[in-house]
C-alpha positions in Angstrom: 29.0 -30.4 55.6 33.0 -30.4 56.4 35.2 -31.5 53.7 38.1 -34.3 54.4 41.6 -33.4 53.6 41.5 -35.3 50.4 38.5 -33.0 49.4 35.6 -35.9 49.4 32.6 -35.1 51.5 31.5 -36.2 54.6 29.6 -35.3 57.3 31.6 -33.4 59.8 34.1 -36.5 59.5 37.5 -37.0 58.0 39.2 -40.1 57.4 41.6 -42.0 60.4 44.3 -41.8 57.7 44.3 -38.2 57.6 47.4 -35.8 58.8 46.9 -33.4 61.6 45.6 -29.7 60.4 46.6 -26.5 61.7 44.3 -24.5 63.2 44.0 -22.5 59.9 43.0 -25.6 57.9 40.5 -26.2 60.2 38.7 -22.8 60.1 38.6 -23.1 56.3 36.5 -26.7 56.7 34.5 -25.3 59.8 33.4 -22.5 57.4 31.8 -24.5 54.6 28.8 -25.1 57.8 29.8 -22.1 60.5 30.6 -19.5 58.2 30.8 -17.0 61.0 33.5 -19.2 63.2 36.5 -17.1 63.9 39.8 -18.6 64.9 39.7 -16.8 68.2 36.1 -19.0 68.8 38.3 -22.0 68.5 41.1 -20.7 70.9 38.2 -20.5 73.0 36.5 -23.8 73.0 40.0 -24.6 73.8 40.6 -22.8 76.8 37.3 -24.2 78.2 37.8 -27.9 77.5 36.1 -28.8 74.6 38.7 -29.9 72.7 42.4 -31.0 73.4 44.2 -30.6 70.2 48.1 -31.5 70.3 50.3 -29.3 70.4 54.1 -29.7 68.7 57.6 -29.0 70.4 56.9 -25.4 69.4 53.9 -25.4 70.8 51.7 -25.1 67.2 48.2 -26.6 67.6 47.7 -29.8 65.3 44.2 -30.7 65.3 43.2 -34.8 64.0 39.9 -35.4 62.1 38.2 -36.3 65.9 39.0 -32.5 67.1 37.1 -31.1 64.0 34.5 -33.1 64.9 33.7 -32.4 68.0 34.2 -28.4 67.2 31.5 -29.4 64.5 29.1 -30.9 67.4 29.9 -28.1 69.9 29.2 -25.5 67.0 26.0 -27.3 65.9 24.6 -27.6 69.2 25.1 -23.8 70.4 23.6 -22.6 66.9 20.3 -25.3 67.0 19.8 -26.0 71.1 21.0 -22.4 72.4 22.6 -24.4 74.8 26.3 -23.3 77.6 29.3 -25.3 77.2 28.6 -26.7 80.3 25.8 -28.6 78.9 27.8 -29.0 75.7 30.6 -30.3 77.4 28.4 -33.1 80.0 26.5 -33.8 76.9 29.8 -34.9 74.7 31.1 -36.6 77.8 28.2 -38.9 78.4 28.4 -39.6 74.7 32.1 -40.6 75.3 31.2 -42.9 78.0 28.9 -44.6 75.8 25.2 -42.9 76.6 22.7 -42.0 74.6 22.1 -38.5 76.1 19.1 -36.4 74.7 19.5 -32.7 73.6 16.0 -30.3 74.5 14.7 -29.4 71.4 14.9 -25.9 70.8 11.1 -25.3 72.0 11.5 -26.1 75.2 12.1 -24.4 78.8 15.7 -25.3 80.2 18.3 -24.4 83.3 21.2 -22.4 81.4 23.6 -21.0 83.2 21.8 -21.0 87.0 18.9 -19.3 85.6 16.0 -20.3 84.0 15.4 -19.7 80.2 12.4 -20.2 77.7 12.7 -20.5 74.0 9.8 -19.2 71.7 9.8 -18.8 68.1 12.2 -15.8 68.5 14.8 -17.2 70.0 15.7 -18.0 73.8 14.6 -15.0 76.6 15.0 -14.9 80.0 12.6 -15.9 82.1 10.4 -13.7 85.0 9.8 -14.1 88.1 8.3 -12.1 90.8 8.7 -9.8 93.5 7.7 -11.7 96.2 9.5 -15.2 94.5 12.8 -12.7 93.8 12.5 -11.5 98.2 11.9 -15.4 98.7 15.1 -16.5 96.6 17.5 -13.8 97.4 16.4 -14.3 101.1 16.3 -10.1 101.4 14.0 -7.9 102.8 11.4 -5.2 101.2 13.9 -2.8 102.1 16.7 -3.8 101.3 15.5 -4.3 97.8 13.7 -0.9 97.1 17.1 0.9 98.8 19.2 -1.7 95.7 16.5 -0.5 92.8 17.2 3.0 94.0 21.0 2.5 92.6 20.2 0.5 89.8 21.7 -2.7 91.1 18.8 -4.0 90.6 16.4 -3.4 87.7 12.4 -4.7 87.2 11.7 -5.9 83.5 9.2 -3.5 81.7 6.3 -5.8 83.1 6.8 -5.8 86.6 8.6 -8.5 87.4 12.4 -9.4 87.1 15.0 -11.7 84.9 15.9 -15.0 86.7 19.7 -13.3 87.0 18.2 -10.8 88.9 18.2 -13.6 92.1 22.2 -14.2 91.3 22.6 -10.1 91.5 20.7 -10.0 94.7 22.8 -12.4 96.6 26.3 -11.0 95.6 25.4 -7.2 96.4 24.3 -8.8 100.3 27.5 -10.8 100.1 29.6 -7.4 99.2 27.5 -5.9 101.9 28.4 -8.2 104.9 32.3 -6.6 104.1 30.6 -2.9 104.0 30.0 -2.0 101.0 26.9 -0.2 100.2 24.8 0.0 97.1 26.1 3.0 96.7 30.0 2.0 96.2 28.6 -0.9 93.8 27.1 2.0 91.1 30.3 2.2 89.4 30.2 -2.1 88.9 26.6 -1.4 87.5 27.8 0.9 84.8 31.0 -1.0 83.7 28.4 -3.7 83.0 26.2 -1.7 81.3 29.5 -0.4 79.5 30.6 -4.3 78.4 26.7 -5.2 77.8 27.0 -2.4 75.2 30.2 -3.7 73.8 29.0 -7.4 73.1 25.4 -5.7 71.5 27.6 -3.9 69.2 29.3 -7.2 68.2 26.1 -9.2 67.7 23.9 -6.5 66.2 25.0 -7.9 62.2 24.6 -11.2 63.4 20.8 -10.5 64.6 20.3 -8.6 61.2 21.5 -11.5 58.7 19.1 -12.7 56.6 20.1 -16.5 57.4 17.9 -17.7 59.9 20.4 -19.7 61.4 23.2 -17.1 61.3 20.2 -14.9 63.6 20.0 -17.6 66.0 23.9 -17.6 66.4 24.1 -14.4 67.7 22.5 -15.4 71.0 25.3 -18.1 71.8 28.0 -16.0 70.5 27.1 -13.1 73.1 27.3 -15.8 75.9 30.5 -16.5 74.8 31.3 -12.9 74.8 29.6 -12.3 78.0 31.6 -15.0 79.8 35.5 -13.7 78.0 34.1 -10.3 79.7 33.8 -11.6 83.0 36.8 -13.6 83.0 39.3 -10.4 81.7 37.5 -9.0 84.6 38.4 -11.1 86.8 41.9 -11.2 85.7 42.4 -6.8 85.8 40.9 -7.1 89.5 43.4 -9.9 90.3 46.3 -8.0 88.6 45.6 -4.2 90.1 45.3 -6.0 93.2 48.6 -8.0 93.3 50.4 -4.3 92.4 48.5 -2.9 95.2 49.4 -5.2 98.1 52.7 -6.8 97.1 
């Protein structure tokens, strides 16, 4: 439970009366429930929308009772329903608007993210699909995709068949073909990834180990949150080397 200013408890709330917080005050409150929320996860939820926190003439975030909140909801439902902000964020608005939305319960299979995901009693894994289904979606021939595998662009699960992802990967490396470039050119893209996929398991490996059950379940949502800051400083280095490159 989060504490209100004046130290009484309360559910995530805080009294109407209460003075803005600084972004400090309200990692100490988000702690008592999230204990591993950092102050860069709030920056964050920032950046993409979930919250609008005021900001004074010096441009120092003041956050009222209604921001810590909603951080509260955002946090609770990445930790209990595995779910994107996306979701998070259509699910808070239609609660705004005055719906009554309904979250999926932990146990069962959702759309995150454009792929497809199924939650056991270990926590949410990707789902499969085949070869013929991954040909089908990524409209590519039999070629095509034995010449992609050959380059590790694209990679079969240890079963046979592939992640749902594996349908996204397919249709940007024919995209990046129609300009001319080749599987091979794309290696070096394949083991950045693998590079960054390292990074984030290296950041969520104590998470997985805690003893909390809950803290365990965290570390799936916290590496989608690191997964997407990777793609977007990506983005950005691209962007920048190629502005100093052709201006």
């Amino acid at each position: 439970m989060l504490r209100t200013p004046t130290g009484g408890a309360g559910h995530g709330t805080a009294t109407a009366e209460a003075r803005p917080m600084s972004i400090g005050t309200v990692l100490i409150q988000l702690r008592e429930e999230f204990p591993e929320v950092t102050i860069s996860k709030i920056r964050f939820l920032e950046a993409e929308g979930l919250i609008e926190p005021q900001r004074t003439p010096s441009g120092y975030r003041k956050f009222a009772p209604r921001d810590v909140e909603r951080l509260a909801q955002v946090l609770r439902m990445q930790r209990d329903h595995y779910l994107p902000l996306k979701v998070i964020r259509e699910h808070l608005d239609a609660l705004a608007r005055g719906e009554q939305p309904v979250l999926p319960s932990p146990g069962a299979q959702r759309d995150l993210s454009d792929g497809v995901w199924e939650v056991g009693s270990g926590g949410p894994t990707a789902a499969r699909i085949g070869r013929a289904e991954l040909l089908a979606a990524a409209e590519v021939d039999e070629e095509r995709l034995t010449e992609w595998e050959s380059y590790g662009l694209i990679v079969p699960s240890p079963d046979g068949g592939y992640e749902a992802e594996m349908v996204t990967v397919a249709k940007l490396v024919a995209d990046l073909g129609r300009f001319g470039l080749e599987p091979r050119h794309l290696r070096a893209m394949r083991a950045s990834a693998d590079r960054e996929a390292g990074l984030v398991e290296q950041v969520v490996a104590p998470l997985r180990r805690h003893r909390n059950p809950q803290t365990r379940a965290h570390a799936e949502a916290t590496a989608n949150e690191l997964a997407e800051l990777s793609v977007r400083l990506h983005a950005a280095l691209v962007q920048s080397a190629l502005r100093s490159r052709l201006h």
